[in-house]
C-alpha positions as CSV (number, residue, x, y, z in Angstrom):
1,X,-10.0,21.8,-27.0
2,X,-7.0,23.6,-25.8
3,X,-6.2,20.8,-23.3
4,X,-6.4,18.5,-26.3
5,X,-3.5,20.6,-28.3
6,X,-1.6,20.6,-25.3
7,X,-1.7,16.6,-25.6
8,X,-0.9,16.6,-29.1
9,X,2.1,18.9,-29.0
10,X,3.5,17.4,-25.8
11,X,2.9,13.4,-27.2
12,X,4.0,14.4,-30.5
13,X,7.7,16.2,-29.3
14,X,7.8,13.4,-26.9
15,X,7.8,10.7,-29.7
16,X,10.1,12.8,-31.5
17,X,13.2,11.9,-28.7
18,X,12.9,8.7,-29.8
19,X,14.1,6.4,-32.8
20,X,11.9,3.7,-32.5
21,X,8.8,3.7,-34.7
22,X,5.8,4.7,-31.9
23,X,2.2,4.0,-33.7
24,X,-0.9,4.1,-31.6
25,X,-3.7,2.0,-32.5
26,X,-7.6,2.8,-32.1
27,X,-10.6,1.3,-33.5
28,X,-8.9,0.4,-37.0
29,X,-6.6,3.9,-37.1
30,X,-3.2,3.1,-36.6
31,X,-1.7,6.4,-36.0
32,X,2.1,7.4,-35.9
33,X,2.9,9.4,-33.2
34,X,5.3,11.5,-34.1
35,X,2.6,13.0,-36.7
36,X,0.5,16.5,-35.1
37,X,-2.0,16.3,-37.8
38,X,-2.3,12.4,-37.6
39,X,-2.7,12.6,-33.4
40,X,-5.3,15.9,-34.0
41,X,-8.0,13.7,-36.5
42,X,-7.1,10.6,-33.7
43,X,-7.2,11.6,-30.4
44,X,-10.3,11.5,-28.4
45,X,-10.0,11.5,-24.3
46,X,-13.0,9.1,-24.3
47,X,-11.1,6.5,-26.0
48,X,-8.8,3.8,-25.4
49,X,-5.8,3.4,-27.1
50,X,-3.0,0.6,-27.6
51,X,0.6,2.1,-28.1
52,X,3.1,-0.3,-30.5
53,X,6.8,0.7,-29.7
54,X,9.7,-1.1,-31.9
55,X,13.1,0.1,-31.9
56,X,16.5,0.4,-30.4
57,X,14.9,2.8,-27.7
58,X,12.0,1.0,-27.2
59,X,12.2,0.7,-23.2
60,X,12.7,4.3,-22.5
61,X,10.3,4.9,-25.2
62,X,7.7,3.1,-23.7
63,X,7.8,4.7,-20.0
64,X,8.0,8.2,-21.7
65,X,5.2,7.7,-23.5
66,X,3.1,5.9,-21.1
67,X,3.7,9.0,-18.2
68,X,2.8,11.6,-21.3
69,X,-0.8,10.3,-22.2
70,X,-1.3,9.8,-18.6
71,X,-0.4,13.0,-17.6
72,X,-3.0,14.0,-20.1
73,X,-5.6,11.6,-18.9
74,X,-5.2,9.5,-22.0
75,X,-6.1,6.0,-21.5
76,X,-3.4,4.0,-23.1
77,X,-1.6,0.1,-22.8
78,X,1.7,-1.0,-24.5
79,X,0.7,-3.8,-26.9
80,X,3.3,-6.7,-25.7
81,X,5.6,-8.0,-28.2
C-alpha cells in the first residue's frame, strides 16, 4: 500500500502545477486529480483509467501526467477532445 501513497502524493502534487481542470475517469467515478482523498477511494493498479485534461496548460499537462501514472505502473489514456 505504500507504493500506492507514493502514487497518490506524486499524481496529486503533479496535477497541482497545472491550471487546467485534470479529472480521471473509471468505471462511472470521475475523479479530480488534484484531490488525495478522491485519488485514495479511486486508485486501483488493476484498473484502467481515462484522463480528461481541459485548460490553458493542457499540453504540458497531459505529458506530465501521462509519465507520472506510468512511472507508477498506472494504466492510463488521454481521452481525445
Amino acid at each position: 500500500m505504500s507504493s500506492n501513497n507514493a502514487a497518490v502524493v506524486e499524481i496529486a502534487q503533479t496535477a497541482g502545477k497545472f491550471t487546467s481542470s485534470i479529472v480521471l475517469h473509471s468505471e462511472n467515478k470521475y475523479i479530480d486529480v488534484k484531490s488525495i482523498l478522491g485519488l485514495f477511494t479511486t486508485l486501483i493498479s488493476t484498473h484502467s483509467y481515462e484522463l480528461h485534461v481541459h485548460g490553458p496548460d493542457a499540453v504540458e499537462a497531459k505529458t506530465a501526467m501521462s509519465e507520472v501514472f506510468a512511472k507508477h505502473g498506472l494504466n492510463v489514456s488521454i481521452a481525445s477532445e
